[in-house]
C-alpha positions in Angstrom: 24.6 -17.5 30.4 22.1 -16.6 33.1 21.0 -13.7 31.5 20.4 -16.0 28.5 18.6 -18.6 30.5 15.9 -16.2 32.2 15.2 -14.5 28.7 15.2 -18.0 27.3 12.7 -19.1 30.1 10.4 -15.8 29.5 10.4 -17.0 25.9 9.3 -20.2 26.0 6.9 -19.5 28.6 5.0 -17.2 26.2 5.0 -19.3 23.4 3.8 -21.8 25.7 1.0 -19.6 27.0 0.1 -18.5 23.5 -0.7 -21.8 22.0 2.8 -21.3 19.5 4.2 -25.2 20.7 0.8 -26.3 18.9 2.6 -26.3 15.4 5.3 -28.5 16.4 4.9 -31.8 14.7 6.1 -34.5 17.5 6.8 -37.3 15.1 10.0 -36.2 14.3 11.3 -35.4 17.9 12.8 -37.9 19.8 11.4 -39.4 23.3 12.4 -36.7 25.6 11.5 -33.7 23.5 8.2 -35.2 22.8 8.0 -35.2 26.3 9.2 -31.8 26.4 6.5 -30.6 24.4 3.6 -32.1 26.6 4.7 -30.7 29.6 4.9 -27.3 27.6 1.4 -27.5 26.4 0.3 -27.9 29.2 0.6 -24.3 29.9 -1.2 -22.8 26.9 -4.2 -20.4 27.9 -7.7 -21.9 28.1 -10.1 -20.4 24.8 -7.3 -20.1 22.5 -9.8 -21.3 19.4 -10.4 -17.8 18.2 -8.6 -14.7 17.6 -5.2 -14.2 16.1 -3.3 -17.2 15.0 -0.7 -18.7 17.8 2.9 -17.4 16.5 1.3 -13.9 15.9 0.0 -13.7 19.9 3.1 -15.0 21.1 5.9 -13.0 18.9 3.6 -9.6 19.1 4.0 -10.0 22.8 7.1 -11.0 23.0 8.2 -7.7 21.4 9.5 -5.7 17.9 12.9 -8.0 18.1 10.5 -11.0 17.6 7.7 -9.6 15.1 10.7 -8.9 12.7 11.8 -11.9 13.4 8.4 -13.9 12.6 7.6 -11.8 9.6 11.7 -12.9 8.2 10.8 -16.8 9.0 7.2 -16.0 6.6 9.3 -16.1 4.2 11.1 -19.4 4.9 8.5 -21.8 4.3 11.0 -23.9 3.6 12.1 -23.9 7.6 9.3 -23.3 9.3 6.5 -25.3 7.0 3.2 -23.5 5.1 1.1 -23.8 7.9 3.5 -21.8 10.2 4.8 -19.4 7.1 0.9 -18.4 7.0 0.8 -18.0 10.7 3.2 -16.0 10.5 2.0 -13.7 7.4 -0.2 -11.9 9.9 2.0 -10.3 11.8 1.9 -6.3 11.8 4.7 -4.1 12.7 2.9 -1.6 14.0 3.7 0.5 17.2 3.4 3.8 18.6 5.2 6.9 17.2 8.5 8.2 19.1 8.2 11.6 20.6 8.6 14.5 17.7 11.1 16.3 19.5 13.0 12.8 19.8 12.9 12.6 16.0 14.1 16.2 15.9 17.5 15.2 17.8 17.9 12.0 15.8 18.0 14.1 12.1 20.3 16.7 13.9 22.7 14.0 15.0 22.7 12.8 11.5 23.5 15.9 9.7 25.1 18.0 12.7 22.6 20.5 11.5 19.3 22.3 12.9 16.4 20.9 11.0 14.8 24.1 9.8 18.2 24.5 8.0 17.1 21.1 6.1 14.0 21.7 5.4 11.0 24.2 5.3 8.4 21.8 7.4 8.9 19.0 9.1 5.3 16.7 10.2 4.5 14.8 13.0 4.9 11.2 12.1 2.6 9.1 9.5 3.8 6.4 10.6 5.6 3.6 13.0 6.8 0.6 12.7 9.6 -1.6 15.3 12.5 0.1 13.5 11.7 3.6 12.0 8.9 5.9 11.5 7.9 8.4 8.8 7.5 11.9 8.5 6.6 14.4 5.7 9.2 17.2 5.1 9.5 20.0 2.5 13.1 21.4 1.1 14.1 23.9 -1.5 16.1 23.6 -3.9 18.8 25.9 -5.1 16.3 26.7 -8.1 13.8 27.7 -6.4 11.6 24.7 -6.7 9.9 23.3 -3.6 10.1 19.5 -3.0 8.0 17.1 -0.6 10.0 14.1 1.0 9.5 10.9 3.1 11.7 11.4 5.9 12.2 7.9 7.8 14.2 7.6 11.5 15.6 5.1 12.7 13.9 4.2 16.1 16.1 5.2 19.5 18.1 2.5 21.0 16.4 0.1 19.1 19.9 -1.7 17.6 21.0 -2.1 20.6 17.4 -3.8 22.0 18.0 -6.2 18.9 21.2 -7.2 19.5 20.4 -8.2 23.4 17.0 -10.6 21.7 19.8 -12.0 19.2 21.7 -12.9 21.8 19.1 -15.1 23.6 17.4 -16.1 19.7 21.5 -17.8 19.4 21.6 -19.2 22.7 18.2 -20.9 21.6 19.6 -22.1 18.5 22.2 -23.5 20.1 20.4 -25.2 22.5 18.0 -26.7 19.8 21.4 -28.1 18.3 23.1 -29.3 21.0 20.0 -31.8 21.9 18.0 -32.9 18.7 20.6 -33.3 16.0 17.3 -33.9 13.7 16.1 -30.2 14.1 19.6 -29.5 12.4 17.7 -30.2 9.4 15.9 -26.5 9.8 19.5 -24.8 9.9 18.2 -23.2 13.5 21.5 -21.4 13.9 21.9 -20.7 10.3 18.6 -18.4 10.1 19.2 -16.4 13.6 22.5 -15.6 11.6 20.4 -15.0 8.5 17.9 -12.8 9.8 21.1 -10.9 11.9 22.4 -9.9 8.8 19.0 -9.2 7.6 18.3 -6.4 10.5 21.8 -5.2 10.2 21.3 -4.1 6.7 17.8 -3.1 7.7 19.0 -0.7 9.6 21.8 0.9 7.4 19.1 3.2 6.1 21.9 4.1 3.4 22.0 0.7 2.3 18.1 0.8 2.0 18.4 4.2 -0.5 21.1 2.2 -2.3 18.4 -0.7 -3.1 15.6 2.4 -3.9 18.3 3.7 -6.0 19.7 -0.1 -8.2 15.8 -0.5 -8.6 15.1 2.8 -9.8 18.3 2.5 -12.1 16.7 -0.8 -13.4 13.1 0.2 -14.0 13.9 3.8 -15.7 12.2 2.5 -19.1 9.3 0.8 -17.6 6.3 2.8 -18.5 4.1 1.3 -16.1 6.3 1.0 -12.5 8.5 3.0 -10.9 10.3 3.9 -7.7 10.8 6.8 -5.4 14.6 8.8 -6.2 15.9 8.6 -2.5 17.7 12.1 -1.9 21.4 11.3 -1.1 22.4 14.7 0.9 19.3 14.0 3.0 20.5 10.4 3.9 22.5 9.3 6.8 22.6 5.8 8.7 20.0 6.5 10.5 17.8 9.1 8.4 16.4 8.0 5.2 15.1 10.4 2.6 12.9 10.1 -0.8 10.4 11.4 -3.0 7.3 11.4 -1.7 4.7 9.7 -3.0 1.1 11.1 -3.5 -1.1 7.5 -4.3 -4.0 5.5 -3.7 -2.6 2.3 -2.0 -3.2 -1.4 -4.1 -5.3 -2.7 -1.2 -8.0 0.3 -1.8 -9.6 -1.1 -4.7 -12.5 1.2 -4.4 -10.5 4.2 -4.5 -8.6 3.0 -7.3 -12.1 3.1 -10.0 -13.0 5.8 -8.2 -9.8 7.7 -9.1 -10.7 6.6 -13.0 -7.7 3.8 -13.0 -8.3 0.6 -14.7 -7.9 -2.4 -12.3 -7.3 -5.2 -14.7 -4.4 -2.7 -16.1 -2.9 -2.8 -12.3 -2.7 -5.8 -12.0 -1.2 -6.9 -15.0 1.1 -4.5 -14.1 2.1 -6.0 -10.8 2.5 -9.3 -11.9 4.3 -8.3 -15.1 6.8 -5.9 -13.1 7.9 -8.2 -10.7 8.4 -11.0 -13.7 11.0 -8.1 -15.0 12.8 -7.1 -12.0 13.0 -11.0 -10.9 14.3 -12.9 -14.8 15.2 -9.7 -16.6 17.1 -7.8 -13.5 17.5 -10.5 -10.8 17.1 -7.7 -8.3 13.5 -7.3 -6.9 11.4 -6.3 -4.1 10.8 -8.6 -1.6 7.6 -7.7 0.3 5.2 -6.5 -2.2 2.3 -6.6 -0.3 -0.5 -4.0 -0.8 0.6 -1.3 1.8 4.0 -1.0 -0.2 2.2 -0.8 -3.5 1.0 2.3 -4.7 -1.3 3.7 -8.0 -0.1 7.3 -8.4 -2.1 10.1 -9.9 -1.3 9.0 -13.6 -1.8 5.4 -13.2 1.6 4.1 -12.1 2.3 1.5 -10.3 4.5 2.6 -7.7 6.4 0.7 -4.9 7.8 2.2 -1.3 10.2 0.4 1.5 12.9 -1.4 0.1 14.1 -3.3 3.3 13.9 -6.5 2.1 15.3 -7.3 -1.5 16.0 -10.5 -3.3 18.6 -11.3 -5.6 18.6 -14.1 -8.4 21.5 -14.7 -10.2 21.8 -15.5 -14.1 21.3 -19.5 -13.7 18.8 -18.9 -11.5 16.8 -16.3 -13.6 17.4 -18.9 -16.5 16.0 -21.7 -14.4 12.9 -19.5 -13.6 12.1 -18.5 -16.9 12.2 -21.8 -18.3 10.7 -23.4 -16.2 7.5 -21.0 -16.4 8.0 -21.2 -20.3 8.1 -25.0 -20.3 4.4 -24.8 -18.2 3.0 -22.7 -20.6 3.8 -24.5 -23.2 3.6 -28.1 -21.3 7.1 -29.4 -22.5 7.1 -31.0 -19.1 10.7 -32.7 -20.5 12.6 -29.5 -20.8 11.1 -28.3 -17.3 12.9 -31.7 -16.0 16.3 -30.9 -18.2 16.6 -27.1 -16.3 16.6 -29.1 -13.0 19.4 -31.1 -13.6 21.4 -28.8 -15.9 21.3 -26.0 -13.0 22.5 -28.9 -10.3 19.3 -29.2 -8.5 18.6 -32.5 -8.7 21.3 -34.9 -8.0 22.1 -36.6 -11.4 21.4 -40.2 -10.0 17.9 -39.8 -10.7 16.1 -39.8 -13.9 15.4 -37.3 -16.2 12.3 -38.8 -17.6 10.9 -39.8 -13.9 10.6 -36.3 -12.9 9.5 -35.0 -15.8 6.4 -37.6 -15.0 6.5 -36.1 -11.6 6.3 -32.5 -13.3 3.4 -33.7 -15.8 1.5 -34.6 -12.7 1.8 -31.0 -11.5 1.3 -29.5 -15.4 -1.5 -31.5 -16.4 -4.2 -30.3 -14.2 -3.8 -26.7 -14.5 -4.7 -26.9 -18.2 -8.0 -28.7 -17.2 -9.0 -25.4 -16.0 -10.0 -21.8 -16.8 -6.5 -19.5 -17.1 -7.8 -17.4 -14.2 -8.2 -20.3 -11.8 -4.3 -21.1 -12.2 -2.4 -20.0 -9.5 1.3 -19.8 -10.5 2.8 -19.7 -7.1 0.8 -22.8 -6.2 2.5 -24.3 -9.3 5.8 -23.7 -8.1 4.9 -24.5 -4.5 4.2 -28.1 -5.8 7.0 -28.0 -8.1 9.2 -27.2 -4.7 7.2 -30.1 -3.1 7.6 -33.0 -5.9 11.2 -31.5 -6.2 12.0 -32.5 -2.2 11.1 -36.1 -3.4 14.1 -35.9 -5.9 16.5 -34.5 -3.4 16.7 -31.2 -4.7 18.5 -28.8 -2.4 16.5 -26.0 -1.3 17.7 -22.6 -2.6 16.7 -19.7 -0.4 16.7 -17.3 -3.0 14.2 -19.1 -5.1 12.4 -19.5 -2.1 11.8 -16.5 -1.3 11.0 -15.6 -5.5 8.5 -18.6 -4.5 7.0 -16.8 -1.4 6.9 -13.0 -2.6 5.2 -14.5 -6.2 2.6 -16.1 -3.3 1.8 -11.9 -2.0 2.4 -10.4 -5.4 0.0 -12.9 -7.0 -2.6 -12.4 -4.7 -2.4 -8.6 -5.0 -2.7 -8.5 -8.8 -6.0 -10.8 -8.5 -7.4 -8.5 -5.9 -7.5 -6.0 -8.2 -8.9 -8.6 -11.0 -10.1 -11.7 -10.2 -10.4 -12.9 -13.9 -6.5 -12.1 -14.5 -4.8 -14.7 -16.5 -1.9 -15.1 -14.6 0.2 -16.9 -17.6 -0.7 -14.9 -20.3 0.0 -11.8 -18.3 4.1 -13.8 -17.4 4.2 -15.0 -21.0 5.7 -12.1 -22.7 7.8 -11.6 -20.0 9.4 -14.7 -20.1 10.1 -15.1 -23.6 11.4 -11.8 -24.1 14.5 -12.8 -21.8 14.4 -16.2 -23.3 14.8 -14.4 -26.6 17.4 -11.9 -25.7 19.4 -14.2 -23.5 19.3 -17.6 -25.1 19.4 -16.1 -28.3 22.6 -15.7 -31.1 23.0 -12.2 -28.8 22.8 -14.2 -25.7 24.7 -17.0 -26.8 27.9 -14.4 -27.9 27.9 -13.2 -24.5 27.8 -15.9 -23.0 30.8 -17.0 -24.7 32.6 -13.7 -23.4 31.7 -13.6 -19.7 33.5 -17.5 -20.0 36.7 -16.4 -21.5 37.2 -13.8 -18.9 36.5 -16.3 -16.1 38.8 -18.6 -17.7 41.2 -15.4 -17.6 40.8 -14.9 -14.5 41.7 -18.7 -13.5 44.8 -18.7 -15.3 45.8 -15.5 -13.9 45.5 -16.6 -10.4 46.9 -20.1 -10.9 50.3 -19.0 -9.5 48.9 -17.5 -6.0 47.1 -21.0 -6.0 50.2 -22.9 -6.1 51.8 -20.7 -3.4 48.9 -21.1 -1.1 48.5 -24.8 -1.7 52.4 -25.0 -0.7 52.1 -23.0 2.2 49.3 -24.9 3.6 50.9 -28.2 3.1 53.8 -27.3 4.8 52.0 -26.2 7.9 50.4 -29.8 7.7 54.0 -30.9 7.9 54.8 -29.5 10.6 51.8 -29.6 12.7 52.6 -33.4 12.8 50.9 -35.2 15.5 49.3 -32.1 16.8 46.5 -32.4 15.0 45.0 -36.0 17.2 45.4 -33.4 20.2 43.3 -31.0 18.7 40.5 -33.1 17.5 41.2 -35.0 21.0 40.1 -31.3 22.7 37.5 -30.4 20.1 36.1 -33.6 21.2 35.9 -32.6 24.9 34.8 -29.1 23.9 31.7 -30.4 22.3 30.7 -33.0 25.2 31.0 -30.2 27.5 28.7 -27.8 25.3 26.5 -30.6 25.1 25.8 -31.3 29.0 25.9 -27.3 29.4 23.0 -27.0 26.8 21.1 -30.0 28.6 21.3 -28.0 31.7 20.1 -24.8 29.8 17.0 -26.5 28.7 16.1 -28.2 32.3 16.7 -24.4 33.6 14.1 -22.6 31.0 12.0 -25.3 31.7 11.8 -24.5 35.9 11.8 -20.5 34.6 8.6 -21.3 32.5 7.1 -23.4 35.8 8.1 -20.5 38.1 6.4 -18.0 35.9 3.1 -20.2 35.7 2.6 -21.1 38.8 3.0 -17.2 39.8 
């Protein structure tokens, strides 16, 4: 606890200092947090008008743990609101390289192997990042032929710094909880759990090659995208292997016509592969910005560091393509119908309200040239029209939402013209075609019968479960008051505790001030 408390004070005193309590809106908050907040501004840094934004000063300071963390809530616009979201889109996660030799002893410990008994050369890092860096490695194969690899390590002691700043980000959370039942809204403790799952797949660099490997299963026929092969005997937890790609990155757009690649053709081809892996594979890369993105010598597109994924299941990829169909072809009615047929509008509103609600979104975009359409904009004020209906925010389409935001705004960096719909278009009906179609339709009807199988099957284990709970009900009797008597007392005492660990980060942050 007082471990917590001083980290906690340390951390509030930067954002403090950095200008970060600026984007909290004090409408919401009640009397004594808005007071709170004054007192807190009141230690922000004189000439903090220019420069980087406030979230990126504080977070970058505050260290790795926290810059992974920022650049995981740009994703949750949803939590954090757009203003922060794009705050928070400039963070970099760059930091110096780890010692070579270092590196050395972290693939050894891997493999229990020298490494020039893995491979022929072995560079100096490319790169560094908060969790890993890269190297460039050669092997030969048992045929002879020589091969060039990424090599990625996983960063000394770094899960272990991670899991001390989760322990403070929790004791945060809880605090927020404990003493503005409002902010509960923003699921506080709900995302530090999020985004500890998030780091702790992160850095399973075997899960990471499992992700390189689903994708590269699912995009094997697409002529224009493809993904690095990770190489499985050269992967361990904390090494990470794969081809390695010579390219000119997306964000060179210079290089790209000078190499002789077409532009336009890229990014059609960004906009159209990510359309595929999201509606036709419901499996695709989450942070497609232009330093993962990649033009290779024959004019594939080709995409590196698989860290962050997203997943879309088949409702969800029907609700997506429908409802891009539907704008295309401004049957603002069936855009409505998807809503409530998927459950994410409650059914006491009406159907033909929101599809006005919709037509106010649809309309206006067909008042204008095709390349001054912005489809993420269109579903970010789908999302926004949507909250006024109730609809239940979804993090996975959320973060479709946010990625199409980045991936968007790569493809029109390459070509500013690009018809963003026409280039979805045959995308989206293909699946529509395929999956709401007779073929579709058939299938359908099978994956039901065997879930209605599978019910039946496990009706009797049901009915023994159901009876064995019951009778512990029985014969719990009157225990149960007692319990919720001392639940009760539990959660006033957490509550005065919590109050007490705000008022002592608060003194910390003053102490620290005033130094």
């Amino acid at each position: 606890m007082l471990r917590s408390l001083v980290r906690g004070a340390h951390v509030g005193f930067v954002l403090a200092r950095e200008g970060g309590l600026s984007l909290v809106d004090s409408r919401d908050l009640p009397p004594h947090l808005r007071f709170a907040l004054r007192v807190g501004r009141m230690l922000e840094r004189r000439g903090l008008g220019t420069g980087a934004a406030p979230l990126q000063r504080a977070l970058t300071r505050l260290g790795p743990s926290y810059v992974k963390f920022g650049q995981f809530l740009a994703t949750r616009p949803d939590i954090v609101g757009m203003h922060a979201a794009r705050d928070l889109e400039t963070l970099q996660d760059r930091v110096p390289p780890f010692p070579q030799e270092v590196a050395l002893q972290v693939v050894e410990a891997a493999f229990g192997k020298p490494v020039s008994s893995l491979f022929v050369s072995f560079s100096p890092p490319i790169a560094a990042a908060s969790i890993a860096q890269v190297h460039k490695a050669h092997v030969i194969d048992p045929d002879g032929a020589e091969r060039v690899l990424a090599v990625k390590i996983m960063r000394p002691g770094v899960r272990e710094r991670f899991q001390r700043d989760l322990e403070v980000m929790r004791f945060l959370a809880r605090i927020v909880h404990a003493l503005s039942p409002e902010a509960e809204r923003l699921r506080p403790r709900e995302v530090v759990e999020i985004l500890a799952r998030s780091v702790t797949m992160e850095m399973d660099f075997r899960l990471e090659a499992a992700a390189m490997s689903e994708l590269a299963h699912n995009t094997k026929d697409d002529a224009d995208f493809r993904v690095p092969r990770p190489d499985w005997e050269l992967t361990a937890r904390d090494v990470l292997s794969s081809e390695w790609i010579e390219g000119i990155r997306l964000n060179d757009r210079a290089a790209i016509v000078a190499a002789g690649h077409d532009p336009r053709a890229l990014g059609r081809a960004v906009i159209q592969s990510f359309l595929r892996h999201a509606i036709r594979d419901g499996f695709f890369h989450a942070d497609m910005h232009p330093g993962n993105l990649f033009v290779d010598p024959t004019g594939t597109l080709v995409a590196v560091d698989f860290g962050i994924m997203g997943r879309l299941g088949h409702p969800e990829r029907r609700f997506l393509a429908e409802i891009l169909l539907g704008f295309i072809l401004r049957d603002y009615k069936r855009v409505a119908q998807v809503h409530f047929e998927a459950g994410y509008v409650p059914a006491h509103h009406s159907v033909d309200d929101f599809a006005q609600a919709i037509r106010a979104i649809g309309e206006p975009i067909h008042q204008r040239r095709a390349d001054e359409i912005s489809m993420a904009k269109v579903l970010t004020l789908l999302f926004d029209i949507t909250a006024l209906f109730d609809m239940r925010t979804r993090t996975e389409l959320v973060m479709l939402q946010k990625t199409m935001v980045v991936v968007e705004g790569v493809a029109r960096s390459l070509d500013p013209q690009l018809d963003m719909w026409t280039g979805a278009e045959p995308v989206v009906r293909s699946w529509i075609a395929r999956n709401l179609g007779p073929l579709g339709r058939i299938e359908g009807v099978g994956r039901a019968a065997l879930t209605l199988t599978d019910v039946i099957s496990d009706l009797p284990d049901l009915a023994q479960r159901l009876r064995r709970i019951l009778v512990r009900l029985d014969e719990s009797g009157t225990g149960n008051a007692d319990r919720l008597d001392a639940f009760a007392r539990a959660t006033r005492r957490r509550a005065i505790w919590s109050t007490l660990a705000l008022w002592g980060i608060a003194v910390g942050a003053l102490v620290m001030a005033f130094r």
